[in-house]
Structures are given as C-alpha cells and as structure tokens.
C-alpha positions as MATLAB code, in Angstrom:
seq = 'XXXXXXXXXXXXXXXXXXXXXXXXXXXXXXXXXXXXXXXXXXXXXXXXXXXXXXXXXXXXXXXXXXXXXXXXXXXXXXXXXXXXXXXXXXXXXXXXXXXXXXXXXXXXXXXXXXXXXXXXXXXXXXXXXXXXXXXXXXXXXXXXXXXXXXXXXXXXXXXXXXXXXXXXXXXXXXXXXXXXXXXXXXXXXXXXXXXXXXX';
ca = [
      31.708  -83.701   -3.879;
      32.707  -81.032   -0.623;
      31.140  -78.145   -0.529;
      34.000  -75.567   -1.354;
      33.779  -72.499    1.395;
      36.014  -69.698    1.231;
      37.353  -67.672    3.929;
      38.948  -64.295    3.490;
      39.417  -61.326    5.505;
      41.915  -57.889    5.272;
      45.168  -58.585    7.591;
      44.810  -58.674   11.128;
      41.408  -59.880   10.862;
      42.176  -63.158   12.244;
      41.046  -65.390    9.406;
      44.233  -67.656    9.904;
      43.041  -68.479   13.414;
      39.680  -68.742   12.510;
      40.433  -71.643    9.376;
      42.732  -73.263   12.321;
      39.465  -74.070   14.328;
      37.898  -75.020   11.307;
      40.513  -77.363   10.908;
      40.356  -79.037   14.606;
      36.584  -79.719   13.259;
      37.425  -81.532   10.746;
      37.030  -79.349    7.537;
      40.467  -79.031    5.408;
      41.966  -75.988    5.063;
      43.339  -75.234    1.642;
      45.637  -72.012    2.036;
      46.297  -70.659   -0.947;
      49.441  -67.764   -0.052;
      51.580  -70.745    0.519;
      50.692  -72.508   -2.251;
      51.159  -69.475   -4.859;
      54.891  -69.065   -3.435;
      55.359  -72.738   -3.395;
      54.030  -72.401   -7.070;
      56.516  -69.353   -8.136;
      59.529  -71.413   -7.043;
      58.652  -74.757   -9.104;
      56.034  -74.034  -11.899;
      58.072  -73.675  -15.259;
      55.517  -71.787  -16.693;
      55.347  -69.498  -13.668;
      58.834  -69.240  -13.808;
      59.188  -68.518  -17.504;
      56.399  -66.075  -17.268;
      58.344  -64.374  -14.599;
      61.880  -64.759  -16.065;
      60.146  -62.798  -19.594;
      58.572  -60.018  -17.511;
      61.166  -59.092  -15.141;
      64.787  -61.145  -16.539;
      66.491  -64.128  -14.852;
      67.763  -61.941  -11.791;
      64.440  -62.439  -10.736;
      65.254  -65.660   -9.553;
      68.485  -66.463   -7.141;
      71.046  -69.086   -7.323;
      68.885  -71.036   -5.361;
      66.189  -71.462   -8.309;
      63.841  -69.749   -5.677;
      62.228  -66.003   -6.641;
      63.880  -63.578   -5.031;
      61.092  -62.147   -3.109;
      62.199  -59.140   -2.297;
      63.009  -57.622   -5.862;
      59.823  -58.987   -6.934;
      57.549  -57.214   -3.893;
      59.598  -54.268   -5.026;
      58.591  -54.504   -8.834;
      54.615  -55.136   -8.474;
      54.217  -53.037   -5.206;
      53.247  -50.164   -6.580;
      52.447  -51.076  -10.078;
      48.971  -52.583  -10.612;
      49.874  -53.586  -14.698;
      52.434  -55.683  -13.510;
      50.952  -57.161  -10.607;
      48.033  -57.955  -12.706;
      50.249  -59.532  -14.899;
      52.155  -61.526  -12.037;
      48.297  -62.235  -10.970;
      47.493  -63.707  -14.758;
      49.917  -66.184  -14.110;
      50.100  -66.989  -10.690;
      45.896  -67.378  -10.155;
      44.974  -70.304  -12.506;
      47.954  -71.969  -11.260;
      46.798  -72.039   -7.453;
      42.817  -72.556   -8.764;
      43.722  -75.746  -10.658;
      45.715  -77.073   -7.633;
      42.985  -76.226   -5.265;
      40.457  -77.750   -7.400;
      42.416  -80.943   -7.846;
      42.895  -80.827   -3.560;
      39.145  -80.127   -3.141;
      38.002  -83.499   -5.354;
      40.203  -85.605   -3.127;
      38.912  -84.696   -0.049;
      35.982  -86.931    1.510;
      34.258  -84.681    3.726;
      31.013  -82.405    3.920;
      32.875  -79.087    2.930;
      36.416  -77.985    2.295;
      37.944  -74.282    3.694;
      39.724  -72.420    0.975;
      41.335  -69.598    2.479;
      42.873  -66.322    0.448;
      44.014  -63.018    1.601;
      42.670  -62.009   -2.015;
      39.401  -64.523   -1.998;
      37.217  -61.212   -3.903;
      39.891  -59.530   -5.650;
      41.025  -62.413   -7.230;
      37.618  -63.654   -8.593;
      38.501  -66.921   -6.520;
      35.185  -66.315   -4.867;
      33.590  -67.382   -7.905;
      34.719  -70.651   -7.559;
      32.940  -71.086   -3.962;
      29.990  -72.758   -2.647;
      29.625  -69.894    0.097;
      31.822  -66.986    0.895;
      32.956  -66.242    4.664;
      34.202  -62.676    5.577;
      36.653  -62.162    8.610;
      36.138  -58.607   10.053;
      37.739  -57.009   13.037;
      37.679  -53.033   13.884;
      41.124  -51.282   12.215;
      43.035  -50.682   15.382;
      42.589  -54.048   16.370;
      44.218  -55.710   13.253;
      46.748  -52.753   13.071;
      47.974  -53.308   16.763;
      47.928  -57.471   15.500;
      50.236  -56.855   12.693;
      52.469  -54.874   14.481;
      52.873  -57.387   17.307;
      53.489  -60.113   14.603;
      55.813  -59.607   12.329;
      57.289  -56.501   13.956;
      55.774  -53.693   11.092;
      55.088  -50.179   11.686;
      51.762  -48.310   11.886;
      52.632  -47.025    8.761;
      53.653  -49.874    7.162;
      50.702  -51.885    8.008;
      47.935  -48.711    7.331;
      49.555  -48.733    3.679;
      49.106  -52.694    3.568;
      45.619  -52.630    4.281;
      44.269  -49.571    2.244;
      45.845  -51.988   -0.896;
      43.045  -54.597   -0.236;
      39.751  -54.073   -0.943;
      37.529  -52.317    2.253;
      35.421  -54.674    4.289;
      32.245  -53.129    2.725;
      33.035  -53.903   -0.412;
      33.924  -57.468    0.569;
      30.783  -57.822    2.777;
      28.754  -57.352   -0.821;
      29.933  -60.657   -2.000;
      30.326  -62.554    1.491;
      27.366  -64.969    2.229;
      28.062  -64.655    5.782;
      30.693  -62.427    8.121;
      32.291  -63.581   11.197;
      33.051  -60.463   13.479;
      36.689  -60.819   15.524;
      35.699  -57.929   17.467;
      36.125  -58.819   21.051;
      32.242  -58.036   21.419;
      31.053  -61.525   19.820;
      32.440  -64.579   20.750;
      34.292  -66.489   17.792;
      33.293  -69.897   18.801;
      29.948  -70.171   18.891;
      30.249  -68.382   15.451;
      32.618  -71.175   13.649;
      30.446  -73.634   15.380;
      27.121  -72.545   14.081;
      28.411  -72.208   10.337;
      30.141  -75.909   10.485;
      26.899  -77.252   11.868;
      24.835  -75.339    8.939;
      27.040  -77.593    6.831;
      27.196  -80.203    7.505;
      23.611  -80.888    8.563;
      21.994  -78.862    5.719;
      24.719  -78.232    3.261;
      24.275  -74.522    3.171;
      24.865  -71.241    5.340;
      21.921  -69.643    6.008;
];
C-alpha cells in the first residue's frame, strides 16, 4: 500500500509546481479541484443534492453546473458552502482512495487547495505545507489569471492562514526565493522512499 502524502498550500504558494516535480520523480499526483468539478458535472447524487439546494437552473443545458451562479451562491455564505462541501468531499475522498490502492509505488501526492479545512488531512500518511511570503503569491495570481489585488487579498483571507496550517503540516516547503525548491522536493522524496517517513 503507497504511502498517501498530501500537499496543500494558500494560492500563489506554488504547490501546483511543486506536485509537478513530484510527478517527474515518479510519485502520482492525485489533484483533487479537478476531480470535485469533474464530480459536480456527472455524480447523480451530487447533482441531485445540488438541483434540491439551489433548483435545476443550477445546472445549464449542457448538463454541466453553471459555475458561475453557483460561486455566486456559496461565496459568501459558509451554511451553504458547507452544505455544497457535505456533498462534494466524500465524493472526491472515495475516488482518491480507490486511485491511491491502484497505484504501485512508494507514496502517492494528494494535492488540495483545502487539504486542512476539509479534514482531508486526516486521511494522510504525512502532511506537506507550501508557503511563500503574501506579495509574492499576490503578484503570482495576478499575473495568472489576470485578478486584481483586491480580488486575490479577499481570496486568500477565505483560506485558513499559514500558521494555522503549519499546526497540522508534518513538514513545510518554503517558495520564498531565499531556499531553493529542489533540494527541498528532493530530500522529502528520498525520506520516502528509503525510510517511508518524513522526518
């Protein structure tokens, strides 16, 4: 059985290049975002759950969500996103843990924008935190998908702060421009797969 390692890490941090490397040495990368959306569109219970909350405009033509309304009807409303969450979470945990028993390899990299706030972490072997400094990931997001200061400074104070995350993390991998992110990623996949643990 893989080891199951989580990655997580508040946008900008770089945790979506970091699983990449972890990738090109070998370890599969499990992303759960994409599955959860992939999820929404074809799970009937998902959908049925979703169609109930929110009515059948919730979905378009298409049979896909319709992202948009649905961003607009949890964004600021923790009861419902919980609720989304409720049915959404087990969905993408049974999925990953079906993934994880398939793979043959030392350990497998599940990685979640919502890895603590979820409780996902408690599914995890070992925990790895992505940390960069604020202006750093703000100035990333911007560049990437074209979102304001604002926009992005809102985004972040919804996830949970990096000190809060670093209670649960076994280790932290700083994208600060200081350290070097190699040697970092390097050091953790040898820990694993020689010993089986991160110290």
């Amino acid at each position: 059985m893989a080891l199951k390692v989580g990655i997580t890490g508040g946008i900008g941090s770089g945790k979506s290049t970091i699983c990449k490397v972890f990738e090109k040495l070998g370890a599969p990368v499990f992303e759960a975002d994409p599955v959860a959306k992939r999820l929404i569109d074809t799970d009937p219970e998902i959908r049925q759950g979703l169609i109930d909350l929110f009515g059948p405009d919730i979905y378009t033509e298409k049979e896909s969500v319709d992202r948009k309304k649905l961003a607009e009807k949890i964004f600021n409303d923790e009861i419902q996103l919980a609720k989304v969450n409720a049915l959404v979470h087990p969905a993408v945990r049974a999925e990953f843990l079906k993934w994880a028993e398939s793979q043959d390899v030392p350990y497998v990299v599940h990685e979640a924008a919502i890895l603590f706030e979820s409780g996902f972490y408690q599914m995890m072997d070992y925990t790895i935190l992505v940390t960069a400094p604020e202006e750093d990931r703000i100035k990333r997001v911007t560049m990437r998908d074209g979102s304001s200061r604002e926009q992005v400074i809102e985004r972040m104070n919804k996830q949970w702060a990096d000190d809060e995350k670093r209670k649960l993390a076994s280790i932290e991998i700083k994208n600060d421009n200081r350290e070097l992110i190699l040697p970092q990623i390097v050091n953790i996949d040898k820990q694993l797969r020689e010993y089986g643990k991160i110290w």
